[in-house]
Structures are given as C-alpha cells and as structure tokens.
C-alpha atoms as one frame of an Amber mdcrd trajectory, in Angstrom:
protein
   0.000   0.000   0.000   1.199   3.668  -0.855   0.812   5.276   1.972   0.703
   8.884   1.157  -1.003   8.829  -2.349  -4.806   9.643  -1.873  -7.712   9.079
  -3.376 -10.002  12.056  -2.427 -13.437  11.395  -2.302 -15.815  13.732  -4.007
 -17.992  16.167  -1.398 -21.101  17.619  -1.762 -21.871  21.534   0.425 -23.279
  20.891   3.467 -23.528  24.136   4.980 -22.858  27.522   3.592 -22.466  31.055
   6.372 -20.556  28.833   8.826 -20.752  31.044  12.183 -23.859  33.614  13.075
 -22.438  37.227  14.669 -20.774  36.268  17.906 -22.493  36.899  21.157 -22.471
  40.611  22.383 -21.464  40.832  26.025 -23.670  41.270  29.032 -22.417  39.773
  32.530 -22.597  40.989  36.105 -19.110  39.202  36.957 -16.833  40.865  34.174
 -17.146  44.090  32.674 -20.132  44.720  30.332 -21.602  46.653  28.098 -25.640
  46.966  27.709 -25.802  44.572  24.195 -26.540  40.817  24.320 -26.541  38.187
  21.427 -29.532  37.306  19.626 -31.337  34.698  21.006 -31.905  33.050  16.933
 -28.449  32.565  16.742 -25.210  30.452  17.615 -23.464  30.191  20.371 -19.233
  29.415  20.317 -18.284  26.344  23.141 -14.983  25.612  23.719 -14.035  22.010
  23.971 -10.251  22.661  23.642  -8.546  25.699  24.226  -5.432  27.738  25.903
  -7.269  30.455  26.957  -4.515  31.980  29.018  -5.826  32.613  32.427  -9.045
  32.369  31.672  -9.456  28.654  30.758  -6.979  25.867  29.579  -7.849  23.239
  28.042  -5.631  21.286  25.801  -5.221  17.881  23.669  -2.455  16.798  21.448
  -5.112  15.925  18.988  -8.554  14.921  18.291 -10.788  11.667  17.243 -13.375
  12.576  14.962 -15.837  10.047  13.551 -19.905  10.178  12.743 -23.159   8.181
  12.278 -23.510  10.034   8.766 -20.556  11.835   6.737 -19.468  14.818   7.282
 -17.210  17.361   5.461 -14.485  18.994   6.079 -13.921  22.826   5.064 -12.678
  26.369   4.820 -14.241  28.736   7.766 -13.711  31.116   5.070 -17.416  31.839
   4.268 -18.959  30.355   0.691 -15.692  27.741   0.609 -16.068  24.452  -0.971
 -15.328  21.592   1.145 -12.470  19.976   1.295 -12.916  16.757   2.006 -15.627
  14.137   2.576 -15.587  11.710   5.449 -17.689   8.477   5.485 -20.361   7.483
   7.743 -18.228   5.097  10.494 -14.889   6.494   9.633 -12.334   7.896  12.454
  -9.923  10.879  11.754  -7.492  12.971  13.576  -6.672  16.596  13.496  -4.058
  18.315  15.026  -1.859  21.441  15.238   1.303  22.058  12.673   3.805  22.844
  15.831   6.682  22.054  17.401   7.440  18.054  17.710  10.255  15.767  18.505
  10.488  13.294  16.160  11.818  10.229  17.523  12.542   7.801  15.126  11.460
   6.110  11.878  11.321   2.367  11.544  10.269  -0.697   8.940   7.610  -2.342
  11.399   4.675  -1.010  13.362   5.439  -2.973  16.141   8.973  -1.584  16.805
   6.983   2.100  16.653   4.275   1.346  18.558   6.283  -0.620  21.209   8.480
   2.842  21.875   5.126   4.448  21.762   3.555   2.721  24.136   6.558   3.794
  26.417   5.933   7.291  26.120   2.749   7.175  26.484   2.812   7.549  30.196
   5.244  10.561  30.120   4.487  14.037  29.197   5.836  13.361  25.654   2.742
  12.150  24.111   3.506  10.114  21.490   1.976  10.532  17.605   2.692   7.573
  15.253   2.281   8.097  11.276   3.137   6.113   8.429   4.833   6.790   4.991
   6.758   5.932   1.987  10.220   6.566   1.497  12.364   5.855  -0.746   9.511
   3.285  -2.072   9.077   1.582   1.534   6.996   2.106   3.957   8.614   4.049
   6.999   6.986   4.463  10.705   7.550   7.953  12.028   7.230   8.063  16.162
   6.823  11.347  17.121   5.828  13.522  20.348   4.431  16.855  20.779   2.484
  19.317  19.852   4.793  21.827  21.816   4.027  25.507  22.221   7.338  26.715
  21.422  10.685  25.464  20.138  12.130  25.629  23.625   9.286  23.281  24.724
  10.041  21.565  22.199  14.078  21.370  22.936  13.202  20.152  26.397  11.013
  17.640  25.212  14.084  16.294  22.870  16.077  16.374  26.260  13.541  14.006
  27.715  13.284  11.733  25.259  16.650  11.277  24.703  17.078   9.651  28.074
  14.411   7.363  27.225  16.791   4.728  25.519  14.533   4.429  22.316  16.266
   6.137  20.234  17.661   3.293  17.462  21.270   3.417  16.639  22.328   5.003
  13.654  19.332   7.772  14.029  19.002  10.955  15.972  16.080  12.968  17.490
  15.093  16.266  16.469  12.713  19.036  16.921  10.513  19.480  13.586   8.230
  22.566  13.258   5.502  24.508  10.709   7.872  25.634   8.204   7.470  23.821
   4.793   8.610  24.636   1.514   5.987  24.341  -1.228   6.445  22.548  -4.039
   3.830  23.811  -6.384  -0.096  24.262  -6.616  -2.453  21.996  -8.848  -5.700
  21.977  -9.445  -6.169  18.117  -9.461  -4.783  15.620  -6.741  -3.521  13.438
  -9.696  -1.300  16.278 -10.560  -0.212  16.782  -6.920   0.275  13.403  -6.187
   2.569  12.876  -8.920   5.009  15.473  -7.549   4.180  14.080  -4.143   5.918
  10.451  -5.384   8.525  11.892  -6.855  10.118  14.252  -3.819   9.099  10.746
  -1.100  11.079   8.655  -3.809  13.820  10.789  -3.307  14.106  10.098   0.230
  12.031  13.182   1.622   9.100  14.092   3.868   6.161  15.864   1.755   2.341
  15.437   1.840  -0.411  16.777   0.198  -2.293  19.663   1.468  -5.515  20.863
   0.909  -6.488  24.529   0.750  -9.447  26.996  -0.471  -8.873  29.137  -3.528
  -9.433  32.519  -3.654 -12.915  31.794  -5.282 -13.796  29.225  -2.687 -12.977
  26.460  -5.114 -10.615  23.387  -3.471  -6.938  23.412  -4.527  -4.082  21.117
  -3.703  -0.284  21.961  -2.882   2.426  19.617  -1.918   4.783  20.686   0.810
   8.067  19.198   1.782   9.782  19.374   4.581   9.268  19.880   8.823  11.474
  22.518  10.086  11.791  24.166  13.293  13.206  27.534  12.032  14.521  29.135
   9.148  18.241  27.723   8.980  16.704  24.249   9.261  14.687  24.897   6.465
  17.013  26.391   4.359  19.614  23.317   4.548  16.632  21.136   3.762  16.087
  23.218   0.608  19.560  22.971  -0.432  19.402  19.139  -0.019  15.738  18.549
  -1.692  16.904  21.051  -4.386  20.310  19.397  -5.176  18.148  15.782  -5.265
  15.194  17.187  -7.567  16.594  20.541  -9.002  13.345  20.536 -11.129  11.427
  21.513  -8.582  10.255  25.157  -8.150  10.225  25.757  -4.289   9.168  28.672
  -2.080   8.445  29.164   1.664   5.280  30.284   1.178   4.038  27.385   2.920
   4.472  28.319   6.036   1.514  31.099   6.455  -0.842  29.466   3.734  -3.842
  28.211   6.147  -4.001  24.149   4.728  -4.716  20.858   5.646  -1.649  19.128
   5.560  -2.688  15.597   4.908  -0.675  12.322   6.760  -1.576   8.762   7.903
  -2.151   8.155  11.652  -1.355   4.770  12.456  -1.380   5.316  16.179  -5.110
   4.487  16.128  -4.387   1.452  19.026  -1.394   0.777  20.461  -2.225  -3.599
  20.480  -2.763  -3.524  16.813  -2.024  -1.491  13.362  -5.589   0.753  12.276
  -4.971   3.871  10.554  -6.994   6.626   9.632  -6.437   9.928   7.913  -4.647
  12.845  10.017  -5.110  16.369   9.644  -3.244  18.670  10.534  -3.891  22.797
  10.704  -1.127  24.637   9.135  -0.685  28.336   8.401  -1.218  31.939  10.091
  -4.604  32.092  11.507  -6.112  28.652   9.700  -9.372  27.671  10.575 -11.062
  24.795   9.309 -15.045  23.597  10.652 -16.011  19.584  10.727 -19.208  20.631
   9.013 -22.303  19.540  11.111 -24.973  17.132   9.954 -28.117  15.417  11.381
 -25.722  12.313  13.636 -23.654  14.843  15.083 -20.042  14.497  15.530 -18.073
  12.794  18.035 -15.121  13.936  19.675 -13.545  11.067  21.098 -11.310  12.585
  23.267 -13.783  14.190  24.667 -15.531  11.166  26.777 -17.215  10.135  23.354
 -19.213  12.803  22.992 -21.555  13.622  20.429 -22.373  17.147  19.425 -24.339
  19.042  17.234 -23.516  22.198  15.118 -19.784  22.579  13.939 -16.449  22.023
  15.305 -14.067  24.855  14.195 -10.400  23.596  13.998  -8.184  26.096  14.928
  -4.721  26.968  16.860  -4.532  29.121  19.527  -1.404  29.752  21.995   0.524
  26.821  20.383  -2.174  24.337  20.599  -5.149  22.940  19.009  -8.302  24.857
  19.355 -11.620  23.161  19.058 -14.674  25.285  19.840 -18.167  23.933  18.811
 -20.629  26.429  17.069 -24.321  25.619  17.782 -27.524  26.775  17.209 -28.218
  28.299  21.053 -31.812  25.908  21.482 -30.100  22.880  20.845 -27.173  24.113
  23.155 -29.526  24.005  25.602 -31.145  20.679  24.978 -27.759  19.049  25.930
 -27.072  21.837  28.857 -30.345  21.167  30.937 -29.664  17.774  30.043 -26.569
  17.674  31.618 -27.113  19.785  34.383 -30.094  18.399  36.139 -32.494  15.013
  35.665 -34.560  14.271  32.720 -36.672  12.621  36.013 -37.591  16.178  36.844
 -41.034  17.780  36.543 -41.697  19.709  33.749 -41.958  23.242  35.380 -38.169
  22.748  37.017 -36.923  21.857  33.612 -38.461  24.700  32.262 -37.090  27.055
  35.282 -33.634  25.532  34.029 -33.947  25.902  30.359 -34.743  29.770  31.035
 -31.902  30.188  33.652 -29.939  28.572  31.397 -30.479  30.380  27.971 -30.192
  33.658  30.340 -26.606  32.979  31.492 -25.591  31.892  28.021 -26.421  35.107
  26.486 -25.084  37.343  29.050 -21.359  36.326  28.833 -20.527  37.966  25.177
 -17.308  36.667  24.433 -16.254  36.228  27.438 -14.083  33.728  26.565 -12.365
  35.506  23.454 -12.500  32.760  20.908 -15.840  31.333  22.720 -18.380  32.548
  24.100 -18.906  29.366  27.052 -16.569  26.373  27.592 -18.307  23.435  28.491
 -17.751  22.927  32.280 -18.990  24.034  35.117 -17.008  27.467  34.937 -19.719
  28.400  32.449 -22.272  25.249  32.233 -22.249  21.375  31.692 -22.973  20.413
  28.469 -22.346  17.075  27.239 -23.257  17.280  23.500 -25.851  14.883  22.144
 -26.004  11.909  25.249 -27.368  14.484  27.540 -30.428  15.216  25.572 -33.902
  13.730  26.224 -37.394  14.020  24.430 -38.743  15.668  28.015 -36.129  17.940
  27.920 -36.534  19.051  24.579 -40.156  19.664  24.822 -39.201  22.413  27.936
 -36.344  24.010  25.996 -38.887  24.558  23.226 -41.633  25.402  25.383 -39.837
  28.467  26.472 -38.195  29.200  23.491 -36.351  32.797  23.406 -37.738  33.368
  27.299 -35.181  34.917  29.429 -34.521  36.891  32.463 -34.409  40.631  32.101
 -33.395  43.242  34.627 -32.804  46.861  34.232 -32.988  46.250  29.823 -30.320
  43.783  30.328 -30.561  40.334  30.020 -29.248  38.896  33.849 -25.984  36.584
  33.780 -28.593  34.031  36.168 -26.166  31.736  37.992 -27.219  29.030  39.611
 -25.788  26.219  42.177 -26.502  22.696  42.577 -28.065  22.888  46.252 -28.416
  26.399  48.457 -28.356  23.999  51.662 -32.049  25.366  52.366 -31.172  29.532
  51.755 -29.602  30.961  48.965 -26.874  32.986  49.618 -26.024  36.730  49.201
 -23.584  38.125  46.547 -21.843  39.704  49.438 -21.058  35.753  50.745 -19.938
  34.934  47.034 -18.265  37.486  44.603 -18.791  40.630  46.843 -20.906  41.941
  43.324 -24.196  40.822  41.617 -26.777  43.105  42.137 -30.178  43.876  42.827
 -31.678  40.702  41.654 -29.619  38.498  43.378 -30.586  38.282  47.776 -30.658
  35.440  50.018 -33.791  33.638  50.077 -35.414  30.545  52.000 -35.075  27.156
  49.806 -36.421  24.598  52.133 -37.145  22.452  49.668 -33.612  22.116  48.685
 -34.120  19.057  51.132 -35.738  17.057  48.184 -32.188  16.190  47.188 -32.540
  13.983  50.734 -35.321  12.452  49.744 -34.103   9.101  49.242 -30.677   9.585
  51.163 -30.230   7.241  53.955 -29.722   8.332  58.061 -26.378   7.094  59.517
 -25.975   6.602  63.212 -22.930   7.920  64.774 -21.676   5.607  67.202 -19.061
   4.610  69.585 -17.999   1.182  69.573 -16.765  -0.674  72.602 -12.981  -0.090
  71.761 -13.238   3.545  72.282 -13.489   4.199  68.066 -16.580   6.365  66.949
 -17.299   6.189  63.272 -20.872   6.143  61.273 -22.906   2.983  60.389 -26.168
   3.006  58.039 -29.388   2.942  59.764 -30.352   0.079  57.451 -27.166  -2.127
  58.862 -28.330  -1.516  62.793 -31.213  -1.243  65.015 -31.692  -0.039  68.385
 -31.576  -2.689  71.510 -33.993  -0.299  73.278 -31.648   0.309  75.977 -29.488
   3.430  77.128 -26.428   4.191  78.727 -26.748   6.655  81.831 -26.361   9.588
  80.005 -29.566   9.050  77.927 -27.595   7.922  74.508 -29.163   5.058  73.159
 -27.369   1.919  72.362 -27.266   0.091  69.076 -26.343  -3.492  67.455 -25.423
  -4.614  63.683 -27.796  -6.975  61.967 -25.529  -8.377  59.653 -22.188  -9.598
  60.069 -19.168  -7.560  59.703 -20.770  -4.033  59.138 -18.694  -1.451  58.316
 -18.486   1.659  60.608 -17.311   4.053  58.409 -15.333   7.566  58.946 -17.812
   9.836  57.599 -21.588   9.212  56.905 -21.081   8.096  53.312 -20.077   5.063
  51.302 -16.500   5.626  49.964 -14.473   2.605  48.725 -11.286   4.553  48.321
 -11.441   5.140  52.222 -11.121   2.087  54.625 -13.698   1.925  57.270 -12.565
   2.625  60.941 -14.281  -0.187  62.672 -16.694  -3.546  62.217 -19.914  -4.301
  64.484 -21.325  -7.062  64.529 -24.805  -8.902  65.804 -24.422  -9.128  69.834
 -22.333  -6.321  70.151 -23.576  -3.017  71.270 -22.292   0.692  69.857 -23.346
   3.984  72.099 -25.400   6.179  69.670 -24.088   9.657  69.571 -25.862  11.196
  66.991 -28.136  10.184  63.870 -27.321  12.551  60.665 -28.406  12.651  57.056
 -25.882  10.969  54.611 -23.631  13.172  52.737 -24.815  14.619  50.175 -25.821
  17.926  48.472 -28.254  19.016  50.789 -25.920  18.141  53.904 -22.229  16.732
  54.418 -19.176  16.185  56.896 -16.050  16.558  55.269 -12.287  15.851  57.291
 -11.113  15.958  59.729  -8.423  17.943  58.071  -5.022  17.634  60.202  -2.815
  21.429  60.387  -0.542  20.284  57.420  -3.678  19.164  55.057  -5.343  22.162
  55.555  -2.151  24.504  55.472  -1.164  22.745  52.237  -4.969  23.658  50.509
  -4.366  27.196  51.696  -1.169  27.795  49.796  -1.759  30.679  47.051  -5.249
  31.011  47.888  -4.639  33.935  50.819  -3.052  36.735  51.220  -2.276  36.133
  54.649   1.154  34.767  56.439   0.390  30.853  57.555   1.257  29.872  60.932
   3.985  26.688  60.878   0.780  24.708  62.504  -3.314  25.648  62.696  -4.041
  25.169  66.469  -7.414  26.802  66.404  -9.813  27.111  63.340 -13.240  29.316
  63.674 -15.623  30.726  61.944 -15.668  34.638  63.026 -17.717  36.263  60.291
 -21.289  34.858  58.357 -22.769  36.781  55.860 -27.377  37.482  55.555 -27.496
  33.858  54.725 -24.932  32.221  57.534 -22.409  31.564  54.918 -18.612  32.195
  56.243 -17.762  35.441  55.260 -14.358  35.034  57.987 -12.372  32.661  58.986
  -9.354  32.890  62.289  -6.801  30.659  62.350  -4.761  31.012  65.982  -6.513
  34.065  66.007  -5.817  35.349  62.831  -7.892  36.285  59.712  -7.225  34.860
  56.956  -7.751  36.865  53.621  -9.087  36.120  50.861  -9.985  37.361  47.915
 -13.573  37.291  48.082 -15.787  34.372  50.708 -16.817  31.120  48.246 -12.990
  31.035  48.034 -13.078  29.172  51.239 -14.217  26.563  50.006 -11.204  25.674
  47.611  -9.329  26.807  50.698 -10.193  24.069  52.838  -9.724  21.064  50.733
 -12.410  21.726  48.371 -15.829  21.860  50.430 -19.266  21.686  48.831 -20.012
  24.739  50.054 -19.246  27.642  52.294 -22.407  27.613  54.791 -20.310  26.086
  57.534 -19.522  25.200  60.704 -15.601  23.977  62.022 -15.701  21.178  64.598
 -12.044  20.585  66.320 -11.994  16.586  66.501  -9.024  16.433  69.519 -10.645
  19.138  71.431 -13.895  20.658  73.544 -14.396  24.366  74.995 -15.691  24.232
  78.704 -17.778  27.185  79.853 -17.304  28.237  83.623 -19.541  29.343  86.084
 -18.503  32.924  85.493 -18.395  32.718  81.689 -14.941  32.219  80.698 -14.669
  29.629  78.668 -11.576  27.339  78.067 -10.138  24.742  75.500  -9.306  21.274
  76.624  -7.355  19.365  74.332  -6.752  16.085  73.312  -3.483  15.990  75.420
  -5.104  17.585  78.513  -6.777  16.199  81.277  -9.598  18.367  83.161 -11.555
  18.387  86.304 -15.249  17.367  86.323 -17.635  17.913  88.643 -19.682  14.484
  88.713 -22.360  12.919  91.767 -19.609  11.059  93.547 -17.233  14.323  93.633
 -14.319  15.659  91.584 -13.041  13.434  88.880 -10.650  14.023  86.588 -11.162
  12.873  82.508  -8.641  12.824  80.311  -8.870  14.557  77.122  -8.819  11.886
  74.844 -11.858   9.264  74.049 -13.459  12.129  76.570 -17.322  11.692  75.644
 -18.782  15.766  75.227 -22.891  15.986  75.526 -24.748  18.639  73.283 -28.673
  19.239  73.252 -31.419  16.771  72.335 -29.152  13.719  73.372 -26.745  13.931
  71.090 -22.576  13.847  71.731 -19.129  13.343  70.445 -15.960  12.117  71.168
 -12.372  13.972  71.338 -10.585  11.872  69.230  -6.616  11.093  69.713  -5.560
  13.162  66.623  -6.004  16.761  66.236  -7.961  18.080  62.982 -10.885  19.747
  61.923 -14.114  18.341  60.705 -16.531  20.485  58.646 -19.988  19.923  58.970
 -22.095  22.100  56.201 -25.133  22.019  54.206 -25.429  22.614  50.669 -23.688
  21.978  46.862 -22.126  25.248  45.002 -22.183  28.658  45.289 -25.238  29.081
  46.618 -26.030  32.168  44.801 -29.373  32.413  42.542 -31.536  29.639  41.391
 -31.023  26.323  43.704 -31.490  23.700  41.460 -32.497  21.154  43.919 -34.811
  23.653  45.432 -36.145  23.933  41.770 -36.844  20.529  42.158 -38.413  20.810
  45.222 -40.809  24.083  44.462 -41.981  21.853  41.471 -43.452  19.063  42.984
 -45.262  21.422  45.547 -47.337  22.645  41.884 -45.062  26.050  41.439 -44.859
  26.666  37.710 -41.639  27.707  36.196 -42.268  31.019  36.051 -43.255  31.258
  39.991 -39.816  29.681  40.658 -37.230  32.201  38.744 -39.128  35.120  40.461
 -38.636  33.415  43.833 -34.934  32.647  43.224 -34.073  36.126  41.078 -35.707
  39.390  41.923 -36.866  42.447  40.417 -36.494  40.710  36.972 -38.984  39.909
  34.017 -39.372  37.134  31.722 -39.414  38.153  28.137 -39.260  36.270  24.560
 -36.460  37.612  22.907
C-alpha cells in the first residue's frame, strides 16, 4: 500500500455562512456593556482551548468520527469543502507545531512498542506512516509543543528514554514547509508528491481553499523548526530534484496538511487519515450534519452544530458552534435530571439560555466552555425528548433586569437559603438576595440516616441505619445503644459510602455501639467533610490567601457569616485569613461543597465556667469534672462531650478539623435542587425564577 497517495473522495456543500455574529457581552461578573446576542443565533463552546488565564484546556489531537458523513472545510465563508468523510470512519486533526520526532522504523510494532513507552510521560507520542524511498517508513513522534524551547526540552527528555535506534538521531521538527507547487487536481499533486518521497524526503499533500472558494491542492516538503533548518533542507531537496520550483510560502498558507495516523491502538495497526492545521490564523469547521459528531477525546461525545479547527497559543483549538436551542437541549440535560417535573426543567432551560447570552465573548475565541465554569454540556447523550419539549416550550424566554438580560447563575443545592452576593463574589446586584429554599431538602429524599456511634474499643465512626437497630436500651447519660444486623458491618469515617477510604471499625450482631448522633448521609443538601489535620489544611491554603500561615493551625473558627450564615471570615490562631472574596473558602479548605459552615475541632472541647470564661481542653489535657460522687478528673482523649437533644461526640486522639455544612455550590441564585423541590409542591416555572431572582422579568427575545 502507498501510503501517502490519496484518493479524495468527491464532497457535496453541506452548509454555507458557517458562524452567526458572535455573542455581544452582558455579565454581572466581568465588565459589560448593555448589548446581548440574539437569542436566533449560535453560540461558540470551547471544547479545547489555551485560553490563558481564563481557561486551559488542551489535547495533542482529536478523534473525529460520525453516524452520517461529514465534510471537512474552509471557515472562510462560501468555501467548498475539502474533504468528505464516510459514515463510520475515524480521523485525527491536530496542530502544525513544534514536535520531537523520535525515530522512523520498517515495522509497526517496533513504533508502537516505543510508543507505548511514552505514552505515560508528558511526551505524548503521535505515530504516522509513509513511503520513502519506495518503503513504507513508521515515524514516532511527540508533541504538539508551544514553542521550540518546549520543544528542545522535550528532545532532552526523550533522549534519556533509551529508544532512540542506533544510527538515528532525534530532532525538533516545526511549521515551516517549503511548497512545491499548486495543482488543481490531486492526480497532478500526487505525482510530484511520489517523486520528492522517492527521493528520500518528507512531503504530503495539502488541501487549501482558492481565492474563489474552489478546493486546490499543494504539496509541501519538509518539517522545520526555524529558518536555517529549512534552508539546509532546501539545499538538499533542491540538489536531489533541481526541477522543482520551491518557495516558503508554505508556512503562512492556512491548509490541511494531509498524513496517515497509524497510532489508532497501540495492540494492533488501524490507521486513519490525520489532519493537521497549518498556516497563520487557519481555521477549518467539521461541518455539522443530522448524527452529530463525536469527539472522542472528549468522553465520546456527540455534538451538534460545527467544530471549528483552529490553533490558539501553540495548541489545538476546538470550539463547537451551535444553534443556542439545541445548546440548551444538551445543557439542561446535563445539568439536572430528565426525572424532573416539567416546570423545574423549564425554570432551568430559562436560567440557562439567560446565562448563556449574558457572557458575550467572554471567553475571546468562545463565548462558554463546556464545564462548570460556564455550564455542563455534554453534547448529544445528555439530551432527552422531556427535555426538549421544555427548551422549546420556552423558546427565546429569558430573564431581564434593568434592559439587560441577567448573567442568572445558579448552584446545585443552596443547603435550604440561597446565599447573598456579598457571601460569594462581593458583586451581583439587585436581583440576586438570600432567600429561603427549604425544599432544597428534596435532594434527601431518598438519602439514607447514619448513626454515629461509639464502639466498645473507644473508636466512633458512622454505620447506616439500614445495617443496625436499636436494643432499646441506654447508657446513663440518655444515649441510646445500638447493634449490627448483619455480620461484619462497616463503621465508616464519615456518613457516606466511599471505597477509596477504609472503614474505621466492624460491628457485629451481639455487640452493642453507644449512639451519639443520627445525621443525614452526605450529600448535596448536607455533608461532613475531614477531619483535616494542620498540614492538610495549610497545604490547601497555599496561594489562595493573602495572609502569612502559621507553621501549625491550632485553632480554626468561623468569626464572620454573611445574611445567609455563609462564612464570610475565617481565624486561624486568632488570625484572619484573607481572601480574595468568601466562596474562596471553600477551595481553601480542601475543596468543600459549600461555604455555609460550621468547624468542629476533633481532639478538642471548649468548657464554659460558672462565670463565663470559657476554656479549651485538648486532646493531650486532662480536666476536672464535677460528677455525683465528687471531683473526677477525665482525660482529654476518648473524653465523651454531651450537646442538646441527646446527642454527643468524642475527642478523638488526633487533632484536625471536621466540617460539617449544608449545601452543593455557590449558593447564589436559582437552587437547582430547590427547583426541584418548588416543582413538585405545583409552582410553575415562572413562579420559581421570580422566587430565586428578583426584580427581573421574563421576556421572549
């Protein structure tokens, strides 16, 4: 098989006026002006992009395959396409950069077994195949790096590796090619393509729009890093095939450079077609059609609309552009339960369509990514027909305030009140004020209770109330007294079921466990989270405050809540520690849920005297208590402490911090779960986005 002769298949116009005007901006978080995008039009989703600060998120390549065919094309508007791909068929596209190319060899398996070596490094490996000098060759490269220096250091790397074959030497390869001439048929361009590969050089066929939108063809030779690479490779391909007429126009001529990927699977040779983005500001769309296209990289996903091919800081860009509506049939999708009641999926679709078109291009190539920094969407697999029906039931409706549409955040779970922008961002405005969502609770609904008990060895932990029941008896104190009914349960170190942690303790039938308090399982609504020891918690506060750390935490408290009782400040030995503005806590502190609060010391308990002075006993300390027999003195450790309503805890032997909160997010806005919840009491949608965002309207745009 020649491997870098094509047959191009013929390709019929699938789509004509590419992109729709990108989205005006409109947002309450970043600066604004009073436009917002039309509500008829597309919207711009990065899947893959360096962003700079403002998102990064990056692939050596992409995996592109479809249910139908699909073509690909010039972004430059009225273009014919390029190139038709078959229903079934994968490709790959990736950036002309910087690479290391590590060797060339006569068998797959040599390539793919130094591959496969590499692949768990940060040199990423990229296998193609060719002919040379009439035999097939096996080029194992890595990259795409952002710069030749990158690129250097990647050489460095791999030259340590011990894969490079003797006789052959590594070397950084970049976007500059020489062109060999322009041709109006690929039978014409593949001819000079055989001729400079006989020879013993790298070329391929590229693919590029005319002026007149009409597909062209140029071979390029050649891979080089700068301009004194190139020019020695010009001397040599020029001295081999003096015929040729060369120029370095190549390297700023947007094309598809065209080469095999045999990299496909690492256990056995499959190729497909590679692409690869070459030239000053190229950009090339995987034209949409009725399947959607997948992005295998990206979990598998399927979207809709087009994926623009592009480059941005050194790497592959990949931003989807789709029709806003069915944006939104894969964001509510992926951001709450097709389960739902109509009205809540409606209150999302709304929220939903109102954030989108409030960020302008916020992004500066996109107008969203697709995380949660802007919102989950999951391309095609997230849709569902009930979710459809609500997206289109409320087509165009969104949430106005002041003749702007409002940038309407929402959180996962308010913890039963939403909270105030001054708990969040410190800025939001009028329509955004803490609110009561008690039926944020619904995301409990089915959530089991855990006992918190104390087993006989002086270990407290959490068992399920499914795995116990009580005996009916009590210890002195009033705490009630439990027993497993199953062998071997597991009494577990928070009130959830985590198979990466090991459980603390087993109980089984006879044995009894002191009950010290019965709690909700972890969740969204409510959760327990550490304890965090001084180092854990001093490590998640690097670069996120201001302040000077102590060399150890001793003391951790709450000293400031904000309307909603969200920690607003936070002491450490007495201390306040800064930060930029409050939901920053909760990266802070090992990545809580959310920031309404409270800190529990685990080795320690604050006694309150007579006089009211209080002081701290801990885990190290013994104190005087005042009991029916006398004086006694505890010690500090295993020390049972009583609260209200018969509930207690135990000092533990190690000193952390144990964080016992309610709610999932932010907090500020809608609550989805509350959503949730104000549906099923019969609220329709538009009763639940006036409860959640004030002073605002709902309009059809």
């Amino acid at each position: 098989m020649n491997h870098t002769i094509w047959k191009w298949r013929g390709a019929s116009v699938l789509s004509r006026g590419l992109l729709a005007a990108a989205l005006a901006m409109g947002s309450f978080l970043i600066p604004a002006n009073d436009s917002h995008a039309d509500a008829d039009g597309t919207i711009r989703v990065a899947l893959y992009a360096d962003i700079g600060s403002k998102y990064k998120s990056t692939v050596p390549l992409v995996t592109l395959q479809s249910e139908q065919s699909f073509n690909l094309a010039s972004i430059q508007a009225g273009s014919a396409p390029l190139q038709a791909v078959p229903a079934q068929t994968k490709i790959r596209v990736s950036l002309d950069g910087y690479r290391v190319k590590v060797l060339e060899s006569s068998t797959w398996q040599a390539a793919a077994d130094a591959a496969k070596k590499l692949q768990s490094t940060t040199d990423k490996p990229q296998l193609f195949v060719a002919t040379k000098n009439g035999a097939t060759v096996y080029q194992l490269y890595t990259g795409v790096y952002a710069s030749e220096n990158a690129a250097k250091d990647g050489l460095t790397r791999v030259g340590k590796t011990g894969l490079i074959p003797a006789g052959q030497a590594a070397a950084v390869t970049g976007n500059k090619h020489l062109s060999a001439g322009g041709y109006s048929t690929q039978q014409e361009a593949n001819a000079t393509l055989s001729s400079i590969t006989a020879a013993g050089f790298d070329a391929w066929v590229v693919l590029l729009s005319a002026a007149d939108g009409s597909a062209r063809y140029e071979v390029w030779a050649g891979e080089a890093a700068n301009d004194s690479d190139l020019a020695t490779f010009r001397t040599g391909l020029a001295a081999a095939l003096p015929q040729l007429v060369l120029s370095a126009g190549a390297a700023t001529t947007p094309g598809l450079l065209v080469r095999m990927d045999a990299g496909l699977d690492w256990n056995s040779e499959s190729q497909a077609a590679h692409y690869i983005v070459s030239g000053n500001d190229a950009k090339f769309v995987a034209v949409a059609n009725e399947a959607g296209i997948q992005l295998v990289e990206r979990s598998k996903r399927t979207y809709r609309g087009n994926l623009e091919l592009s480059g941005l800081n050194g790497s592959l860009a990949v931003i989807n552009v789709v029709p806003l509506e069915q944006y939104l049939y894969a964001v509510v999708g992926g951001e709450v339960s097709s389960g739902w009641p109509a009205e809540a999926l409606k209150a999302q679709a709304v929220a939903a369509r109102s954030y989108a078109l409030s960020q302008g291009n916020r992004f500066d190539v996109a107008n969203v990514v697709d995380t949660t920094l802007s919102q989950v969407y999951n391309g095609i697999g997230a849709e569902a027909p009930v979710i459809t029906r609500a997206v289109d039931a409320t087509t165009g409706e969104v949430l106005m305030s002041g003749g702007k549409i409002v940038e309407a955040v929402f959180s996962s779970n308010s913890g039963g009140v939403t909270a105030d922008p001054s708990e969040v961002w410190n800025n939001g405005g009028d329509m955004f004020v803490s609110v009561e969502s008690p039926e944020d609770i619904a995301a409990a609904a089915t959530s089991k209770k855990w006992y918190n008990v104390l087993l006989a060895n002086g270990v407290s932990g959490y068992a399920r109330e499914d795995n116990v029941k009580l005996t009916g008896n009590q210890t002195p104190a009033g705490l009630a007294i439990v027993t497993a009914t199953a062998k071997d349960v597991n009494i577990r170190p928070l009130p959830v079921i985590d198979s990466t942690v090991s459980p603390v303790g087993k109980l089984n039938p006879g044995e009894n466990a002191v009950v010290l308090d019965k709690v909700i399982e972890s969740g969204s609504y409510s959760w327990i989270k550490g304890p965090y020891t001084s180092a854990e918690l001093l490590k998640s506060l690097q670069g996120k405050t201001s302040s000077s750390l102590p060399s150890s935490i001793l003391s951790l408290q709450v000293t400031g809540r904000g309307p909603s009782g969200r920690a607003v400040q936070v002491k450490a030995n007495g201390e306040i520690l800064k930060v930029k503005y409050p939901d920053l806590f909760r990266s802070s502190f090992n990545g809580l849920p959310s920031t309404l609060f409270d800190i529990v010391p685990s080795g320690s308990y604050t006694v309150l005297g007579a006089d009211g002075s209080t002081a701290t006993i801990s885990n190290s300390q013994n104190a005087g208590v005042l009991s029916a027999s006398g004086m006694v003195t505890v010690g500090g450790s295993g020390t049972v402490v009583m609260g209200g309503a018969n509930t207690a805890r135990v000092i533990s032997s190690t000193s952390g911090f144990l964080f016992i909160g309610q709610g999932n997010g932010h907090g500020l806005g809608m609550s989805q779960w509350g959503v949730k919840g104000m549906a099923d009491n019969g609220n329709d949608y538009k009763q639940i986005l006036q409860h959640y965002y004030h002073n605002v309207t709902i309009v059809k745009e």
